[in-house]
N, C-alpha and C positions, 0 to 999 in steps of 0.2 A: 280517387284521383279526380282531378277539375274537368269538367264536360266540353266547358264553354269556354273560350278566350277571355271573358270578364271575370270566370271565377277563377283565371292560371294562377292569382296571387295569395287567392284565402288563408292559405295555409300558412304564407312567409310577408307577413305584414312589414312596411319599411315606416318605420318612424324615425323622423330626424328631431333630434331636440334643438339644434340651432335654429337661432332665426332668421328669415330669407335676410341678403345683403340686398343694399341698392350699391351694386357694382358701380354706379358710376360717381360717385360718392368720395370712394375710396381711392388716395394718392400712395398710397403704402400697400404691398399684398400683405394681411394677415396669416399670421404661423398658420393656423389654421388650414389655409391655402398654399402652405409650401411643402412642395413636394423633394424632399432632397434627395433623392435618388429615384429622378425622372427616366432614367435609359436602361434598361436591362440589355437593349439591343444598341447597336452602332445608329447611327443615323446616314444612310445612305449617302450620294450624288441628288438633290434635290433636281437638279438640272439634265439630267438623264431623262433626254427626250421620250424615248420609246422604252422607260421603264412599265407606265399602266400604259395598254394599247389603248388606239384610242379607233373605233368598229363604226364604219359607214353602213346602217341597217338596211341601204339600196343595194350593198358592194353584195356583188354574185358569191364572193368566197366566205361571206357572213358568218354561216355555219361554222365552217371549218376552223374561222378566225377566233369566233366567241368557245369553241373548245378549247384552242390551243390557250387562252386566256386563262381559262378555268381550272386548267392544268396545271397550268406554270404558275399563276400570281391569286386566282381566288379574285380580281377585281381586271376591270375594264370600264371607257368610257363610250357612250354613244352618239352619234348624232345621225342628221333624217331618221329621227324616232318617230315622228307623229305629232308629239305633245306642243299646242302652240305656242308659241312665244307668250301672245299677252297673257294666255293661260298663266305660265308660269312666272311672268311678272306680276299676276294680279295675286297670285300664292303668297307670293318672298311679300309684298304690300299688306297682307291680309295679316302676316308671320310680323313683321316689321310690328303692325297698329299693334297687335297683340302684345309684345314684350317693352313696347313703347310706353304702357299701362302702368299706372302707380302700381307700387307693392301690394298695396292692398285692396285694389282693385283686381288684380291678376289670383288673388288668394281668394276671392269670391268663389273661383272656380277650380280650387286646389284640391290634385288626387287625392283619395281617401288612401290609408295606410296601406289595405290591402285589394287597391282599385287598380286600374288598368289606364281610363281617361282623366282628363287633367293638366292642371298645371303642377309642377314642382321639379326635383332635383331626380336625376337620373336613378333610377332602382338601383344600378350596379354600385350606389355612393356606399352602399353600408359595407362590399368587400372594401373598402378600404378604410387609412387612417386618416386620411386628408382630402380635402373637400376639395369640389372642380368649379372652374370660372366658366358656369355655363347655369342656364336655362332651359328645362325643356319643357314644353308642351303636347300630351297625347290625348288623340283623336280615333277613339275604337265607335263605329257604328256612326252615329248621328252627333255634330257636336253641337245641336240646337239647345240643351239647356244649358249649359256652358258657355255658350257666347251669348245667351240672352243677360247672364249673369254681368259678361265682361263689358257687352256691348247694346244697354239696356234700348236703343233708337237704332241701331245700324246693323243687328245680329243675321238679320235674313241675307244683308248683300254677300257678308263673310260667311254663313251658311253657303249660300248659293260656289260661292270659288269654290271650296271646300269640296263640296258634291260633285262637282264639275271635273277638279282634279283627280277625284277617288277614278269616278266613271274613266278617264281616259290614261290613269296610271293602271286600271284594272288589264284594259284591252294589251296595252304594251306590256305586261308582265307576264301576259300571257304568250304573247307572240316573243318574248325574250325566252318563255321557261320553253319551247320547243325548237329554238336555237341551242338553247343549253341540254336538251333531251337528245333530241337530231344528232346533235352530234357525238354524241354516245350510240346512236345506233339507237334510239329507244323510238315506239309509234305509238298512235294514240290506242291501239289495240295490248298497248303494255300498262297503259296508266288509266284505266274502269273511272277513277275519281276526277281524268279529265273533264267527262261527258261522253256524249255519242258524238257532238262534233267538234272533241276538244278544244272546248273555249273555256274553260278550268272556271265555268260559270258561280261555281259553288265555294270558291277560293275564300278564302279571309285574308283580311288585312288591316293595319292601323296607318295611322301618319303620326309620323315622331317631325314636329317643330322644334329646332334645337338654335338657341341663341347662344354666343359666344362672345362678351360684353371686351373691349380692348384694355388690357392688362397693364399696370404698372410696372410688373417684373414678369414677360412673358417666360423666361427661362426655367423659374422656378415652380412656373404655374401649370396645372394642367387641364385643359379644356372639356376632356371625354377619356376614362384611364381605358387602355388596350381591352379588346374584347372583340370575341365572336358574333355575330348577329344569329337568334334565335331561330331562322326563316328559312322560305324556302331559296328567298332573291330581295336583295334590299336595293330599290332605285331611289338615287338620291339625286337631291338639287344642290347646289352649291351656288351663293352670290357669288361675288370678283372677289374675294376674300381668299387667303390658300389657307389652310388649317389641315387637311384631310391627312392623313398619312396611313399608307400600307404596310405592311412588313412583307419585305420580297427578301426568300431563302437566298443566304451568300453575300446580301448586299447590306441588307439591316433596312432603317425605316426612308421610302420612299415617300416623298409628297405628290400627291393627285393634283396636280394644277386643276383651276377652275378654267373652262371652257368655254365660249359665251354661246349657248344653246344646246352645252353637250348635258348628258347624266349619268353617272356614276352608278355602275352595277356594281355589288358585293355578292359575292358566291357563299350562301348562308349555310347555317351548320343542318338543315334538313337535305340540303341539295349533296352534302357530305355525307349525310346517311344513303340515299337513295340510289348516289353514283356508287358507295360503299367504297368511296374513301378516295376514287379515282378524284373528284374533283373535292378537294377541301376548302373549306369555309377560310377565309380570311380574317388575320386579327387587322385590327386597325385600332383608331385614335384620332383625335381631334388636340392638335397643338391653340394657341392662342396667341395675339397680335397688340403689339405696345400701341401701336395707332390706329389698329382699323375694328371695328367690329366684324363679326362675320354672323352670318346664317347660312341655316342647312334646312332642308328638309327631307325627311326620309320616308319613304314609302314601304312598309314589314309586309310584306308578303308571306302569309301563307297558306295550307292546303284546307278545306273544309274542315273543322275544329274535329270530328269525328273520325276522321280519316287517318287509320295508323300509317306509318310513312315508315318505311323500312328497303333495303334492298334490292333493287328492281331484278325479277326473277332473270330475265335476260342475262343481266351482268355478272350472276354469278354461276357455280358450277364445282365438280371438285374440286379443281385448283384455284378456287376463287370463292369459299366460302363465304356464306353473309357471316359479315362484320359487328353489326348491330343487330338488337333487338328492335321489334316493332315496338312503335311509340306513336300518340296521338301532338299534333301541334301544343295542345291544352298540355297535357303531361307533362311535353317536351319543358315547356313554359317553366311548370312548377319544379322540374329537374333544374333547369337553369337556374332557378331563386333560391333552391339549396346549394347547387355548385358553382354554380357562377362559369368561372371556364374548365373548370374538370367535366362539367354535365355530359361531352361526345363521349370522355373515356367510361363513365356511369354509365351509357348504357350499350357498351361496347362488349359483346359476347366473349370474341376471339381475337389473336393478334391475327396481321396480316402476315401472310408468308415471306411478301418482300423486306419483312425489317423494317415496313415503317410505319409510325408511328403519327398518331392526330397532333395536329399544330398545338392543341388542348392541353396535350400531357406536357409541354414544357413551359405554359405559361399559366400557371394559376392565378399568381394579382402579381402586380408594380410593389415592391420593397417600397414602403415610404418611411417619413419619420425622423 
């Protein structure tokens, strides 16, 4: 099994045999790009205010609030996080120059089949039959030869954002995972992989740059197909663009309004393990827009590549047996590149007593075709 976050893909190489589209090119979506049976789920009240909460990280009840989130939806939004504004506009600029890039400029620095950083199509494209109106660029460790490729005069100043934003999306995701721990009751004398003074110094993480080019036929097209995130917590950026959708039980798919200085927390399939099922990973999606473009950027959060992640001892007990097997991030990775969204139920021991059941078991891929 893979060690290292760079080797999570050896094993399940993604080749695409089409060739990239210059999305903005195209007045017609190609079959290719049509997804005829887009909905498994309803599509919610987009308009339903206090569908994703939206968590002031000053508000004394923080805690309590980022639980109840985690419980009920798997997703929330933040703001007074930290992160500074021009920080995060020099990102979306950096994200922007990048996909702004001829075709074959941007393929200078195209993932390898079974690589991790890069530019290309999302890994989840090969569960499916039909291709997505998106771009994504990832950035695991350093992405200094990579943008030397894209940006042979300018590489150090998008280096520099880069680094800049790793460093201060590290500190909040850490101050978010003991919101999300706390409120389960868990201290840093439950989680050894924290540190000694829990600052999850030893954490891994990538950045997922994800473009979403404006559609000829939004309806039919799909931006990013339903899926779990990998992680332990995925912070995301969102421009003024909406695209985001959740799935909230009873309602079907909610959209995440864009915020202007909030970010977008997703409650990922490690943190599912570890609560043992109390808080579950969220599916989600990325819809697309006849006139606007959008970006996103996402921040993959997870636990030192080493670190099997499994059940926190606290939480369980007779009546609360662990759920899951222990599992390293790395593994996790490569379970996910074979199952895609069955991977919780792969490596899930036992059922739970309550009768229920992982978001996972009922969504394996989108009917396309």
């Amino acid at each position: 099994m893979p060690s290292r976050l760079s080797d999570a893909f050896r094993a399940h190489p993604v080749f695409h045999q089409h060739k990239h589209l210059d999305f903005t090119s195209l007045q017609e979506l190609p079959d290719s790009y049509a997804w005829t049976q887009r909905d498994e789920y309803p599509t919610g009240d987009s308009l339903i205010s206090d569908s994703v909460p939206v968590i002031d990280l000053n508000d004394p009840n923080a805690l309590p609030l980022v639980g109840n989130a985690c419980k009920t939806l798997g997703a929330f939004q933040v703001i007074n996080h930290g992160i500074p504004t021009n920080l995060l506009d020099n990102t979306e600029s950096t994200s922007r120059s990048l996909f702004s890039l001829p075709t074959q400029q941007k393929l200078k620095a195209a993932r390898s089949p079974d690589g991790v950083a890069g530019y290309g199509l999302a890994r989840i494209s090969s569960f499916f039959s039909k291709l997505m109106w998106s771009e994504g660029f990832t950035i695991a460790g350093s992405p200094l030869d990579h943008f030397r490729k894209l940006w042979p005069q300018e590489f150090c100043k998008h280096c520099d954002i880069i680094e800049e934003y790793e460093q201060e999306m590290k500190k909040l995701a850490g101050r978010l995972m003991w919101l999300v721990l706390g409120s389960l009751g868990i201290t840093t004398q439950d989680v050894k992989w924290a540190g000694p003074k829990g600052h999850f110094t030893d954490a891994s993480a990538a950045v997922q740059l994800n473009y979403y080019p404006a559609c000829p036929d939004p309806d039919r097209a799909m931006g990013l197909a339903e899926h779990t995130d990998s992680t332990l917590l995925t912070i995301l950026y969102q421009n003024n663009t909406s695209g985001l959708q959740v799935l909230k039980e009873g309602t079907g798919w909610v959209m995440v309004p864009p915020i202007p200085g909030a970010l977008v927390v997703n409650v990922g399939d490690l943190i599912h393990i570890l609560s043992n099922g109390s808080y579950p990973s969220v599916l989600h999606r990325a819809v697309v827009n006849r006139a606007k473009h959008r970006l996103s950027i996402a921040y993959l959060y997870g636990p030192p590549s080493s670190v099997q992640i499994s059940p926190l001892q606290k939480l369980v007990g007779p009546s609360h047996p662990p759920l899951y097997r222990p599992i390293t991030w790395s593994e996790y990775l490569d379970t996910k590149a074979k199952h895609f969204n069955k991977a919780l139920s792969s490596v899930r021991v036992c059922s739970p007593k309550s009768g229920l059941v992982d978001v996972n078991d009922h969504h394996s891929s989108v009917q396309v075709g």
